[in-house]
PDB file with one MODEL, atoms N, CA, C and O in Angstrom:
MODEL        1
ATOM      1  N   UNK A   1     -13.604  -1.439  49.295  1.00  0.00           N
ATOM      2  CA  UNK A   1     -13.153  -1.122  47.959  1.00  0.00           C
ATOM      3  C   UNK A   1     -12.685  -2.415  47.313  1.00  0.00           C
ATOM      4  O   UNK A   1     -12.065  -3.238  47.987  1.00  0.00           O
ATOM      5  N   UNK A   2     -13.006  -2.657  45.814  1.00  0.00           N
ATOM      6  CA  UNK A   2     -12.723  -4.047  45.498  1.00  0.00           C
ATOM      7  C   UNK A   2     -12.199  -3.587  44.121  1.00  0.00           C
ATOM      8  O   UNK A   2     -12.788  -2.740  43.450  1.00  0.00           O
ATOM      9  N   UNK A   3     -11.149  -4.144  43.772  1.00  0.00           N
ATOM     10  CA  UNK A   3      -9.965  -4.050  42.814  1.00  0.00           C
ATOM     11  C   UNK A   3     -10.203  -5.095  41.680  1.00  0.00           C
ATOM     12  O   UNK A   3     -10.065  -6.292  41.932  1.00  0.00           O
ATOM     13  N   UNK A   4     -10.521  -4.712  40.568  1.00  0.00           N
ATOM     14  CA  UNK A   4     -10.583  -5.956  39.964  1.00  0.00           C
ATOM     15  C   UNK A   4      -9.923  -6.947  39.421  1.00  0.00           C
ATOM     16  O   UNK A   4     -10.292  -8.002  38.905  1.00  0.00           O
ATOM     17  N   UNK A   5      -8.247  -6.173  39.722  1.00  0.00           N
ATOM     18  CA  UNK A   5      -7.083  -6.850  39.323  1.00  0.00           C
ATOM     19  C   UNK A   5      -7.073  -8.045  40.266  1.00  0.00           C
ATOM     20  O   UNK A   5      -6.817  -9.163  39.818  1.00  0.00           O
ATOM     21  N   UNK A   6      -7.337  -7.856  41.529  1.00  0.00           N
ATOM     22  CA  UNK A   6      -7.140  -8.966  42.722  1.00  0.00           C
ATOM     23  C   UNK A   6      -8.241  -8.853  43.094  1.00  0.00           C
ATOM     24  O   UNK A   6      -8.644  -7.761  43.495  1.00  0.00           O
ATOM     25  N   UNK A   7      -9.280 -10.291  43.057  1.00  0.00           N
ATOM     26  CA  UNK A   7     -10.563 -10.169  43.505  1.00  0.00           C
ATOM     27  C   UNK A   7     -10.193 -11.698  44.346  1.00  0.00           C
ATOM     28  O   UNK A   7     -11.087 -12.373  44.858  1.00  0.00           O
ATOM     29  N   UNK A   8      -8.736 -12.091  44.381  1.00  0.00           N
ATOM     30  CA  UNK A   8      -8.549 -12.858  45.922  1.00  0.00           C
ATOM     31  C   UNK A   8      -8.059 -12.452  47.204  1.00  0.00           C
ATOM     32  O   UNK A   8      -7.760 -12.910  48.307  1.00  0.00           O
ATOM     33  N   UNK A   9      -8.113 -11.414  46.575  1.00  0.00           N
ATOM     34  CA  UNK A   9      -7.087 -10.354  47.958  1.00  0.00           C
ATOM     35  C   UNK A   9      -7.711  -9.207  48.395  1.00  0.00           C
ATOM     36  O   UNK A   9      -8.305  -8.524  47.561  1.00  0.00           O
ATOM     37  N   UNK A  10      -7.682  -8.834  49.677  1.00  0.00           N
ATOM     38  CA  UNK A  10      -8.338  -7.689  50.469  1.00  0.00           C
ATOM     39  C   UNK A  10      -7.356  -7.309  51.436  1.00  0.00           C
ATOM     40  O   UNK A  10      -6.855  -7.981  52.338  1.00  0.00           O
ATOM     41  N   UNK A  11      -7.131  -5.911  51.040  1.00  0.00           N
ATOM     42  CA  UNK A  11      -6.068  -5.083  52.172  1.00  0.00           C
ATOM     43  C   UNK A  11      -6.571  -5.736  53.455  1.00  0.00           C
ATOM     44  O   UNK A  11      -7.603  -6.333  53.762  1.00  0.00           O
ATOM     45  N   UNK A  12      -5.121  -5.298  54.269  1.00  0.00           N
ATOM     46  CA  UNK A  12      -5.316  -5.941  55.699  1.00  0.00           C
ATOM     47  C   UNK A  12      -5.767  -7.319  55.999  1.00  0.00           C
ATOM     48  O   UNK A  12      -5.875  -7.601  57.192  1.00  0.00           O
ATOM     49  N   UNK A  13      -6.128  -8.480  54.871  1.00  0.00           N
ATOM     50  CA  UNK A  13      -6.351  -9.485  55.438  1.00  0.00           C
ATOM     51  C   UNK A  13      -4.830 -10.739  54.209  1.00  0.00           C
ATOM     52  O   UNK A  13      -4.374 -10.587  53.076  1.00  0.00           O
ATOM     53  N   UNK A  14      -4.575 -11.956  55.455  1.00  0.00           N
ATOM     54  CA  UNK A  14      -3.343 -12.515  55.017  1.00  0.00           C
ATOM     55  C   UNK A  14      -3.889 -13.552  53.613  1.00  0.00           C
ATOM     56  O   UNK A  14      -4.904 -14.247  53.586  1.00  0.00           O
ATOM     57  N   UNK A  15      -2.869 -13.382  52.530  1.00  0.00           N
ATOM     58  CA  UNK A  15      -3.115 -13.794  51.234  1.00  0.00           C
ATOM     59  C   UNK A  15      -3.192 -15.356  51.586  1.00  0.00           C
ATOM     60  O   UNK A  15      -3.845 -15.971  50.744  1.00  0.00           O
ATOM     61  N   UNK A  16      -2.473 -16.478  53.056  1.00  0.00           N
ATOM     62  CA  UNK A  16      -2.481 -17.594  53.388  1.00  0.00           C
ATOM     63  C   UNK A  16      -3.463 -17.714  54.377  1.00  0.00           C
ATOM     64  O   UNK A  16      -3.535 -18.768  55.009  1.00  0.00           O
ATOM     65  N   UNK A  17      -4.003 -17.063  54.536  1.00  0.00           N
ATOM     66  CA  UNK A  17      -5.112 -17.469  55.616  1.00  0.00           C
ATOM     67  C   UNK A  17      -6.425 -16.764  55.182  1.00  0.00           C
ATOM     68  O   UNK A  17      -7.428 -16.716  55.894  1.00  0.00           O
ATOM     69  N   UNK A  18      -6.340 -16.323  54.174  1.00  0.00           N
ATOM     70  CA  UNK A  18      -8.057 -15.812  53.738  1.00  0.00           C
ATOM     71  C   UNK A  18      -9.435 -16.649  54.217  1.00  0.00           C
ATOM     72  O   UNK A  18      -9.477 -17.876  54.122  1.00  0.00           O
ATOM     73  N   UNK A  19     -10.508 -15.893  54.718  1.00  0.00           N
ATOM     74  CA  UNK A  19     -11.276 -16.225  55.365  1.00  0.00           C
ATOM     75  C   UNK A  19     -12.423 -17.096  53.807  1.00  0.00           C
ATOM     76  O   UNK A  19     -12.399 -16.860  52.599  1.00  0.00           O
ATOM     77  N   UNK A  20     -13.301 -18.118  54.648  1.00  0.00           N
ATOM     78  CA  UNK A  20     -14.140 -19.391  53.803  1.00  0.00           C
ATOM     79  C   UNK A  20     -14.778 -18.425  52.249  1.00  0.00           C
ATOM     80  O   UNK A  20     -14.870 -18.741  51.063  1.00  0.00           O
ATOM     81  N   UNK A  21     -15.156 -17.007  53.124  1.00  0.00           N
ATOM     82  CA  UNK A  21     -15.743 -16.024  51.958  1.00  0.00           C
ATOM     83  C   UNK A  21     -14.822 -16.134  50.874  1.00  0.00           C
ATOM     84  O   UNK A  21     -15.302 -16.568  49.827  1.00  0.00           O
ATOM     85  N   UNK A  22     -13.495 -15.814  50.884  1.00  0.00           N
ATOM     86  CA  UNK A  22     -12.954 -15.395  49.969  1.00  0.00           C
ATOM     87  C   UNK A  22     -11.656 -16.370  49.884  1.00  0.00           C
ATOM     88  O   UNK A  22     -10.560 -15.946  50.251  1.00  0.00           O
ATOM     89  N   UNK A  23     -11.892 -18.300  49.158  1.00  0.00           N
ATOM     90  CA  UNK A  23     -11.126 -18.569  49.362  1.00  0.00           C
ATOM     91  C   UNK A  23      -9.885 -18.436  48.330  1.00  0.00           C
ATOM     92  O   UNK A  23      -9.804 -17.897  47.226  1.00  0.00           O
ATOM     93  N   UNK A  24      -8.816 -19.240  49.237  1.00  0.00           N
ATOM     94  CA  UNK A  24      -7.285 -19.227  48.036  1.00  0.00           C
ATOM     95  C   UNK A  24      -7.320 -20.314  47.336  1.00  0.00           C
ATOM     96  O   UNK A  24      -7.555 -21.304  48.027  1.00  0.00           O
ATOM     97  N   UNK A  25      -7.142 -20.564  45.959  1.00  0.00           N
ATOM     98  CA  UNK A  25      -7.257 -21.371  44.893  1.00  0.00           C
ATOM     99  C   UNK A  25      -5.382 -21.781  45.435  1.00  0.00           C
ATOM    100  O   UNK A  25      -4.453 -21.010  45.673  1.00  0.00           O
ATOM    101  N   UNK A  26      -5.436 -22.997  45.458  1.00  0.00           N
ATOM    102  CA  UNK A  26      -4.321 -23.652  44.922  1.00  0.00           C
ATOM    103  C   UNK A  26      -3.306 -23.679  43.993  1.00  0.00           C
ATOM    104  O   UNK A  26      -2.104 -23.935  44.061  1.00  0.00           O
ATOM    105  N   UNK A  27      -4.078 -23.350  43.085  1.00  0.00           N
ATOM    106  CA  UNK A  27      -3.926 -22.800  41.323  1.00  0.00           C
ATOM    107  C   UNK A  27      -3.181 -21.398  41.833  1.00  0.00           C
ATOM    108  O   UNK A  27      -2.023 -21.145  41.502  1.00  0.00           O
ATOM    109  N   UNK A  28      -3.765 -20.752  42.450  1.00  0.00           N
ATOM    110  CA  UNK A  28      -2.865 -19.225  42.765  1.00  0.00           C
ATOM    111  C   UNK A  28      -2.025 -19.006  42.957  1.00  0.00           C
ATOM    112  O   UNK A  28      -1.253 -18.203  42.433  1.00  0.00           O
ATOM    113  N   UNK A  29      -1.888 -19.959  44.140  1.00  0.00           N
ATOM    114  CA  UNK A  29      -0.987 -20.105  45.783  1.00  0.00           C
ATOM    115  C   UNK A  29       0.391 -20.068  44.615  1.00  0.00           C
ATOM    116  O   UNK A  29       1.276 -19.259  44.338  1.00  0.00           O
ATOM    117  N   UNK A  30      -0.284 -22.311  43.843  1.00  0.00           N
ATOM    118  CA  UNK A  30       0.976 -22.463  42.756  1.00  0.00           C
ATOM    119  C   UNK A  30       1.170 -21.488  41.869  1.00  0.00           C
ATOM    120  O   UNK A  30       2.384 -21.314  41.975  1.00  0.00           O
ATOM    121  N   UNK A  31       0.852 -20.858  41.196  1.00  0.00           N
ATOM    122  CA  UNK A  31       0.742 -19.921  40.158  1.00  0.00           C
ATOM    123  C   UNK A  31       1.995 -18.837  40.859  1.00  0.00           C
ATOM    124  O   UNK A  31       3.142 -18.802  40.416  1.00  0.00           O
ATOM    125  N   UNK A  32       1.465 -17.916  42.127  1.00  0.00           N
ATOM    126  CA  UNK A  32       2.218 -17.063  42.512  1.00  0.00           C
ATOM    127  C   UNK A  32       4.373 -17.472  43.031  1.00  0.00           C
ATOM    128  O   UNK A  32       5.464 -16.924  42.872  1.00  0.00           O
ATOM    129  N   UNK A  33       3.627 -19.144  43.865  1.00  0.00           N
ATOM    130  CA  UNK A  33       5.271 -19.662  44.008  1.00  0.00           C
ATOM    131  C   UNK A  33       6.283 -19.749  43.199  1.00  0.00           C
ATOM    132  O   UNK A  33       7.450 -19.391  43.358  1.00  0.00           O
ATOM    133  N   UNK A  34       5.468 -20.526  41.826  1.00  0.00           N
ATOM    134  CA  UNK A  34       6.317 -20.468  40.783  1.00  0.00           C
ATOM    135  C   UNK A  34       6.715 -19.325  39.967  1.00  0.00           C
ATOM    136  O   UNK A  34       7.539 -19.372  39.054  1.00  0.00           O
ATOM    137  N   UNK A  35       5.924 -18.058  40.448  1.00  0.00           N
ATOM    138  CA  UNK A  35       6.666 -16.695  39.375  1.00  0.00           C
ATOM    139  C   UNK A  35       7.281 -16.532  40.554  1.00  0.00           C
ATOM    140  O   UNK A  35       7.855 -15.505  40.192  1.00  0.00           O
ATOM    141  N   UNK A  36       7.731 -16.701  41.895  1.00  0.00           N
ATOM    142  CA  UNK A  36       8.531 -16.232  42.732  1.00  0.00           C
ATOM    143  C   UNK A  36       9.770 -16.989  42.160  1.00  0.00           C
ATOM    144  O   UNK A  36      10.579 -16.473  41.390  1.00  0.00           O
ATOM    145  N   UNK A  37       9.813 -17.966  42.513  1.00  0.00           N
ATOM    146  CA  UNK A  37      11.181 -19.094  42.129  1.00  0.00           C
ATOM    147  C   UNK A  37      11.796 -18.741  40.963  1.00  0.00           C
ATOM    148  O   UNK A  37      13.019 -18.770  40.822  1.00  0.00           O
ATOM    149  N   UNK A  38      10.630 -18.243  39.694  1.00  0.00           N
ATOM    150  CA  UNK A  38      11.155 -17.985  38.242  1.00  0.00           C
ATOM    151  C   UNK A  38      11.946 -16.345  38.491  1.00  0.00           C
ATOM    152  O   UNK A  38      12.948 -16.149  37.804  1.00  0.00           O
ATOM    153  N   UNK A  39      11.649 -15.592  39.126  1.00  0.00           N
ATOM    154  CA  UNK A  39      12.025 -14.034  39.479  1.00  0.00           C
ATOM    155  C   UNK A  39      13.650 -14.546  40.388  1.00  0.00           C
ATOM    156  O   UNK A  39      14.706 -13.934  40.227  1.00  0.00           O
ATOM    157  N   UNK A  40      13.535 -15.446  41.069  1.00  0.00           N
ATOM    158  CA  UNK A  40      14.926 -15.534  41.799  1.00  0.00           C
ATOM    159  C   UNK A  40      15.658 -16.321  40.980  1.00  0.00           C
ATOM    160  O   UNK A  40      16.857 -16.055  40.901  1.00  0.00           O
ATOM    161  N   UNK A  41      15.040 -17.627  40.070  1.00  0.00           N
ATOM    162  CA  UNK A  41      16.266 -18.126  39.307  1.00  0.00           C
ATOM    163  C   UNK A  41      16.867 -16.966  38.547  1.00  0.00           C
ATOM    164  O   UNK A  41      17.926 -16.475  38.938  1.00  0.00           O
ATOM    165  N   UNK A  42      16.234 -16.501  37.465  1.00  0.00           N
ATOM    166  CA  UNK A  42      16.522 -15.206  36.331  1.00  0.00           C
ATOM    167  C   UNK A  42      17.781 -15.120  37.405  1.00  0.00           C
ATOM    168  O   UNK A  42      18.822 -15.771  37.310  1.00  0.00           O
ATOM    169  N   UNK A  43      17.423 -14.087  38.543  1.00  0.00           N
ATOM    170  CA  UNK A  43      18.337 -13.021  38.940  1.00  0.00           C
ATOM    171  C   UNK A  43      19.563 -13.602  39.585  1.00  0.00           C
ATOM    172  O   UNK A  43      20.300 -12.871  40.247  1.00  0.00           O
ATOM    173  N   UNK A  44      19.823 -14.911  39.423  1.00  0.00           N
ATOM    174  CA  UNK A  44      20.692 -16.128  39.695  1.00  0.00           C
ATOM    175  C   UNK A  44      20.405 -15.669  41.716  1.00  0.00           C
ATOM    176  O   UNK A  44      21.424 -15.584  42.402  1.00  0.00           O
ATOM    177  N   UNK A  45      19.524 -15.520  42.147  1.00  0.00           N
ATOM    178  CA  UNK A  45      19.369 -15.655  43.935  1.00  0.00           C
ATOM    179  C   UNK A  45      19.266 -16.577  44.308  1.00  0.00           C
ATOM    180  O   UNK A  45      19.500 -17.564  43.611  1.00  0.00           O
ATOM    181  N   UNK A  46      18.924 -16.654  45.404  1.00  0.00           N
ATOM    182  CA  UNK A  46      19.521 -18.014  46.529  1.00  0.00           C
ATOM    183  C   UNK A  46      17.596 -18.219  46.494  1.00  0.00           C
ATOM    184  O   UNK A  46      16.759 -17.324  46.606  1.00  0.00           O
ATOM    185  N   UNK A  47      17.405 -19.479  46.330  1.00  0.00           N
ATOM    186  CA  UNK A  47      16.159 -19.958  46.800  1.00  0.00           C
ATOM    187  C   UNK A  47      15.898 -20.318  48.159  1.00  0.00           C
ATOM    188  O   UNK A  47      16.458 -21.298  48.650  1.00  0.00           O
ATOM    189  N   UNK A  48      15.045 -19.568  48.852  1.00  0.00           N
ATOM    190  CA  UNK A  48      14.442 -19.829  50.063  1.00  0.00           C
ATOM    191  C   UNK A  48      13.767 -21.550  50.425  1.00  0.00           C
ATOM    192  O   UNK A  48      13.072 -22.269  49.708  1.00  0.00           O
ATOM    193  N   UNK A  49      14.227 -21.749  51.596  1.00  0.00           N
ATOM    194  CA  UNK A  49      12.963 -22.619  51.849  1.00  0.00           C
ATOM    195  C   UNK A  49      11.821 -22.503  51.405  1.00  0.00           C
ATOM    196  O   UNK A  49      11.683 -21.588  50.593  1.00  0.00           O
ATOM    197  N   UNK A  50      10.877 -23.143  51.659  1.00  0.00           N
ATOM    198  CA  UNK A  50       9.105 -23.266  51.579  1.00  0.00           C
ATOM    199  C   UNK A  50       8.591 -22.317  52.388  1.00  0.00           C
ATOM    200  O   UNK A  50       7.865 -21.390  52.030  1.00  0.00           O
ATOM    201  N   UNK A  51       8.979 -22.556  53.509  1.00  0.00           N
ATOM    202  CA  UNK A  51       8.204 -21.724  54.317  1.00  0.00           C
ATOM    203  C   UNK A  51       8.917 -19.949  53.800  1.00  0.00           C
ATOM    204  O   UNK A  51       8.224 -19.036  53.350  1.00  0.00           O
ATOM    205  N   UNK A  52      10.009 -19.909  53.976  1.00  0.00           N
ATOM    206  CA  UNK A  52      10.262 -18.760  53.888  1.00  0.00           C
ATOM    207  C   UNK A  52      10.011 -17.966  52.423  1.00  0.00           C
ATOM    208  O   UNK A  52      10.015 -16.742  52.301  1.00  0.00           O
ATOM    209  N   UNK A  53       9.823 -18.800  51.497  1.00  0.00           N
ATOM    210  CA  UNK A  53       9.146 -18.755  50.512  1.00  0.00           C
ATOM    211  C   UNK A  53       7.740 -18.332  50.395  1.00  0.00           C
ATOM    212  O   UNK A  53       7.130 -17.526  49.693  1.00  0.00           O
ATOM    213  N   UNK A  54       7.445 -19.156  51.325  1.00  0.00           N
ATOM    214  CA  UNK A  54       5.590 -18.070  51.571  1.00  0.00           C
ATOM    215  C   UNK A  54       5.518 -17.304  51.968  1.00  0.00           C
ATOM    216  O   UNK A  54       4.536 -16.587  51.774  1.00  0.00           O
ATOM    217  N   UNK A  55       6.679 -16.907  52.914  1.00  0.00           N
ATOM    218  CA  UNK A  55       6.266 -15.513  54.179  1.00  0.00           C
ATOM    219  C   UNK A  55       6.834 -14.507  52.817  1.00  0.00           C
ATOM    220  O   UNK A  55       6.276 -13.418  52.947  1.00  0.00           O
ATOM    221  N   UNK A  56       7.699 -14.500  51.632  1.00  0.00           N
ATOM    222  CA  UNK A  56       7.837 -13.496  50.820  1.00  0.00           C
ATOM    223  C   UNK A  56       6.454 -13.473  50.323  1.00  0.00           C
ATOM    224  O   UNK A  56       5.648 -12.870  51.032  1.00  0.00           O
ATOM    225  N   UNK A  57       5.871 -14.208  48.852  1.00  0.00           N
ATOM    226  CA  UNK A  57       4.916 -14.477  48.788  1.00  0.00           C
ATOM    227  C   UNK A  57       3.881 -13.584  49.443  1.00  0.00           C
ATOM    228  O   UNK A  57       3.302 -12.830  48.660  1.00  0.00           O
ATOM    229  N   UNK A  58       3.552 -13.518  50.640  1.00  0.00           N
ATOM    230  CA  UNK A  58       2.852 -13.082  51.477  1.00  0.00           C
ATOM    231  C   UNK A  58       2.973 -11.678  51.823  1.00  0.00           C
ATOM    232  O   UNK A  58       2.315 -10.689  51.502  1.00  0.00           O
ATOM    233  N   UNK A  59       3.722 -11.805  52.368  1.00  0.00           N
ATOM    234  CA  UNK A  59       4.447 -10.147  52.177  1.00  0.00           C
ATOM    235  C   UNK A  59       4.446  -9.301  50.850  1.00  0.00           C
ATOM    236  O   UNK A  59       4.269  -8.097  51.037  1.00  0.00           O
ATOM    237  N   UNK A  60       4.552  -9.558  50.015  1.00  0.00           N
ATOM    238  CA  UNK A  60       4.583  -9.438  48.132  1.00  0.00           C
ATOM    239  C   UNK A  60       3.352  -8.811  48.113  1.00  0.00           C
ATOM    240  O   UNK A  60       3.160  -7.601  48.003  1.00  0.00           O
ATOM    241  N   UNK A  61       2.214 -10.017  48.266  1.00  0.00           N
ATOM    242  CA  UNK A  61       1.128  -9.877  48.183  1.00  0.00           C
ATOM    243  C   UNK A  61       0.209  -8.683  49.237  1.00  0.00           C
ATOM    244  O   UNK A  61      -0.784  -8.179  48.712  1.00  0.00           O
ATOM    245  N   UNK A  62       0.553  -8.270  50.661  1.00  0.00           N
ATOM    246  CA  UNK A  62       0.069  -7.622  50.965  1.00  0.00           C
ATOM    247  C   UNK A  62       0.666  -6.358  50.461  1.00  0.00           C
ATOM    248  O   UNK A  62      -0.141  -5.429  50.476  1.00  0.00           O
ATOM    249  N   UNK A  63       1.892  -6.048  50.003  1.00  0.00           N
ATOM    250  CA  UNK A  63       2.865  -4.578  50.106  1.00  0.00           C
ATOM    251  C   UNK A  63       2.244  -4.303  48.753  1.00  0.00           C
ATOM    252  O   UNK A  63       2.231  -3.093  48.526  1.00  0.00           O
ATOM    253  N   UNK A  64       1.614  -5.190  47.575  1.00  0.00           N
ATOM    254  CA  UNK A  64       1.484  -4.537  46.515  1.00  0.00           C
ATOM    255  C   UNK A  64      -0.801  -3.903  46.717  1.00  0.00           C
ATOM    256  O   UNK A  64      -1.472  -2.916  46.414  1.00  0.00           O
ATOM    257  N   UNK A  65      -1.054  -5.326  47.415  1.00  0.00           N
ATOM    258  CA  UNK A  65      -2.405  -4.326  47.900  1.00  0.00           C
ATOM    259  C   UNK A  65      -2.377  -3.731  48.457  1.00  0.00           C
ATOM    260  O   UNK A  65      -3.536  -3.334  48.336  1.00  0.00           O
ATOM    261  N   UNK A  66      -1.754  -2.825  49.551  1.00  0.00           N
ATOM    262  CA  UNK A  66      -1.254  -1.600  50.424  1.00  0.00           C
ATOM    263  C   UNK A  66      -1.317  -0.774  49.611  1.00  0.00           C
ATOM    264  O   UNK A  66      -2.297  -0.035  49.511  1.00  0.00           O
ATOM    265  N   UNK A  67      -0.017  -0.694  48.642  1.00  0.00           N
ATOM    266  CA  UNK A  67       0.416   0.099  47.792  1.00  0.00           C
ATOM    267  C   UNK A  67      -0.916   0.995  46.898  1.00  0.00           C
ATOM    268  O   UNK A  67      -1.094   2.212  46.948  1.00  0.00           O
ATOM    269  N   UNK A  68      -1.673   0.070  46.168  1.00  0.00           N
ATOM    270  CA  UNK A  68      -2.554  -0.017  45.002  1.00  0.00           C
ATOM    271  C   UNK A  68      -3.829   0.969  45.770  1.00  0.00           C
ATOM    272  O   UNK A  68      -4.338   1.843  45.067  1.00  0.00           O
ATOM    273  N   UNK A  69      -4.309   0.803  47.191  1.00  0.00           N
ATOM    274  CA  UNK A  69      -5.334   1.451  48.088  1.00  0.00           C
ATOM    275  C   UNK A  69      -4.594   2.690  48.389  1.00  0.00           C
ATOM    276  O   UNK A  69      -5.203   3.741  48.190  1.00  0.00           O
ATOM    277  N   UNK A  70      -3.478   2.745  48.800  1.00  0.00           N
ATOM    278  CA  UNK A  70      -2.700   3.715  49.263  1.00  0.00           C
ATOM    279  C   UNK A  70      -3.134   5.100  47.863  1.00  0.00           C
ATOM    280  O   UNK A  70      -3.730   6.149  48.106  1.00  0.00           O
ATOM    281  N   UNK A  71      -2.647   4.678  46.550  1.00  0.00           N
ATOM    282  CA  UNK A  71      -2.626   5.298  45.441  1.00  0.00           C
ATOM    283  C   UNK A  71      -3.799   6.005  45.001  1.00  0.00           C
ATOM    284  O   UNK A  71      -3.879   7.034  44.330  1.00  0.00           O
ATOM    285  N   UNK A  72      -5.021   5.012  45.674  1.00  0.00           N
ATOM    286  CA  UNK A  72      -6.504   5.213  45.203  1.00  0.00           C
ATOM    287  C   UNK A  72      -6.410   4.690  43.542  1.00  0.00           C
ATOM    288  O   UNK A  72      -6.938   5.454  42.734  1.00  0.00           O
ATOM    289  N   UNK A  73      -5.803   3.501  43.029  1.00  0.00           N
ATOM    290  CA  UNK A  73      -5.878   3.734  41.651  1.00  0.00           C
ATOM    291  C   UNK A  73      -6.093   2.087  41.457  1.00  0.00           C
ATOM    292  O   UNK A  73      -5.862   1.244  42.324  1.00  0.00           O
ATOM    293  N   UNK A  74      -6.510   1.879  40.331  1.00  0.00           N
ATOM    294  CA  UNK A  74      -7.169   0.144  39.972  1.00  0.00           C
ATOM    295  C   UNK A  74      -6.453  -0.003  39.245  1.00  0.00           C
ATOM    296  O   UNK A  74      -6.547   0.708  38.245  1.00  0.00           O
ATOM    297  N   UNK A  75      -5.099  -1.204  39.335  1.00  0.00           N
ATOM    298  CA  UNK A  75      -4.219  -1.452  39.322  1.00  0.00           C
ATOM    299  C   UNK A  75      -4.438  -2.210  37.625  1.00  0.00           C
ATOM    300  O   UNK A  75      -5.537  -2.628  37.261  1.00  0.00           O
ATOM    301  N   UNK A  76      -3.445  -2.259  36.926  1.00  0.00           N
ATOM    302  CA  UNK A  76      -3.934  -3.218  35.469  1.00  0.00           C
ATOM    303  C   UNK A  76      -2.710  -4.781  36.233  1.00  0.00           C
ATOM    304  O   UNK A  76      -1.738  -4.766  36.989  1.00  0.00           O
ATOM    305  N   UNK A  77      -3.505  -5.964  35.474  1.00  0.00           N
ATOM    306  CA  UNK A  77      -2.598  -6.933  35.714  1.00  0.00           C
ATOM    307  C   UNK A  77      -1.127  -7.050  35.513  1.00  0.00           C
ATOM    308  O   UNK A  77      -0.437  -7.782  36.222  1.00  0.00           O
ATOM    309  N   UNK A  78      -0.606  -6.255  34.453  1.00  0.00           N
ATOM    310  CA  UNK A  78       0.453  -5.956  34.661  1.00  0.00           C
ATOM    311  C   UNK A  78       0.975  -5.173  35.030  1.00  0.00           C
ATOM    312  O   UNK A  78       2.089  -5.013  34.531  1.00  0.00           O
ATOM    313  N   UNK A  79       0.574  -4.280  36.017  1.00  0.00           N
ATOM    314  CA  UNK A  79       0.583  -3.395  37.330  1.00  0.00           C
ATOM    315  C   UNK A  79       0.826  -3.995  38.278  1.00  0.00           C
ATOM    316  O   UNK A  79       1.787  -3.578  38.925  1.00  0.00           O
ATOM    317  N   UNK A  80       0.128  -5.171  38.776  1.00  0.00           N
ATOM    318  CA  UNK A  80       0.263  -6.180  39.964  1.00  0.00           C
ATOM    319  C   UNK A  80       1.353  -6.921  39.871  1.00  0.00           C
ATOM    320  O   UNK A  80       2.113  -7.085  40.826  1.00  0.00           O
ATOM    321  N   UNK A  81       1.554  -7.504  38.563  1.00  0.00           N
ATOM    322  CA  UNK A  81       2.662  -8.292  38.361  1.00  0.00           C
ATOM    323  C   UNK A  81       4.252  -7.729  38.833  1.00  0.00           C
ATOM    324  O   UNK A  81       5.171  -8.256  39.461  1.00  0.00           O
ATOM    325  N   UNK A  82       4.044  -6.270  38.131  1.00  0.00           N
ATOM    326  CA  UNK A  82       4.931  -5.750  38.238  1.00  0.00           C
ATOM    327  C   UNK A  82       5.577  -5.465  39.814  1.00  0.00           C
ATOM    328  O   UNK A  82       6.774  -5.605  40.063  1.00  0.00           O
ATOM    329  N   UNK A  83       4.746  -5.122  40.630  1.00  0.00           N
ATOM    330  CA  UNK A  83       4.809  -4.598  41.724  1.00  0.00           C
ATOM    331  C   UNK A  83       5.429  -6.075  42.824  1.00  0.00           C
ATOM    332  O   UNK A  83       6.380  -6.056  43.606  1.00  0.00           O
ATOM    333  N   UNK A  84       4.618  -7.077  42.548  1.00  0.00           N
ATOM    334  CA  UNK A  84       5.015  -8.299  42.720  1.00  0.00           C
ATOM    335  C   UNK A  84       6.373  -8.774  43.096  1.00  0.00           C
ATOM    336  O   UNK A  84       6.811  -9.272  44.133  1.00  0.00           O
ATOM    337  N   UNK A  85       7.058  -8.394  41.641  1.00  0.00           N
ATOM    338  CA  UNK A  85       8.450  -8.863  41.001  1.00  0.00           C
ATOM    339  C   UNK A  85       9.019  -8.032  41.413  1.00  0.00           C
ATOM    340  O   UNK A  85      10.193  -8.120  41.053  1.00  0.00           O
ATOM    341  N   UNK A  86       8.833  -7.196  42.022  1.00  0.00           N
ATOM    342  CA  UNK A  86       9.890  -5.923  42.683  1.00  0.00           C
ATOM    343  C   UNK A  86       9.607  -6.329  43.912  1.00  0.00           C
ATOM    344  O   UNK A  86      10.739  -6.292  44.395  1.00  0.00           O
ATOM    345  N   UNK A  87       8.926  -6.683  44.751  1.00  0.00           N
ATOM    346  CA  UNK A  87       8.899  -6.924  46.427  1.00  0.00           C
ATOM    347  C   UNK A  87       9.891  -8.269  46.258  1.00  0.00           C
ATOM    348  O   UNK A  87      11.070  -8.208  46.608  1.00  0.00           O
ATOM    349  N   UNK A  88       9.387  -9.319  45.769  1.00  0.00           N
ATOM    350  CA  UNK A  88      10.498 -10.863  45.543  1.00  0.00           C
ATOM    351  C   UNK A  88      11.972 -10.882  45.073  1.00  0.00           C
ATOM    352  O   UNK A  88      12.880 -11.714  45.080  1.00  0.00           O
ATOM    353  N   UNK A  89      11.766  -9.189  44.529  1.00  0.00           N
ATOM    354  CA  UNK A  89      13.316  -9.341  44.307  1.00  0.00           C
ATOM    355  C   UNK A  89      13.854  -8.644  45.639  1.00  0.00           C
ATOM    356  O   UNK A  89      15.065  -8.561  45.846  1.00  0.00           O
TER     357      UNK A  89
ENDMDL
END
């Protein structure tokens, strides 16, 4: 099943280790870190390390494609976003 909101992401596989088929843009990776950091400054939170910063990130990213398959429903971008900003918080 392919989502057209996330056409870098596939349930069950890790948003940091995606296989050569389906790679991760840099642009993303940055894209996604920095709405993490921007979601914890707002809410005045404690910024994570890097690493622990990705394992949210990561986690974020699989709990909202779980979610979206779980539903059976094709998520709008600000559906994803949303879902996003609620796992990071």
């Amino acid at each position: 099943m392919h989502f057209s909101g996330t056409p870098h992401f596939r349930p069950g596989s890790s948003f940091f280790s995606a296989s050569a088929a389906e790679p991760i843009h840099r642009d993303l990776l940055r894209q996604y870190t920095n709405r993490a950091q921007e979601i914890l400054i707002s809410h005045r939170a404690c910024l994570p390390d890097d690493d622990r910063l990705q394992l949210i990130i990561e986690a974020a990213m699989e709990a909202r494609g779980l979610f979206f398959v779980a539903a059976m429903a094709e998520p709008t971008t600000e559906e994803l976003d949303q879902c996003f900003d609620k796992f990071v918080l």
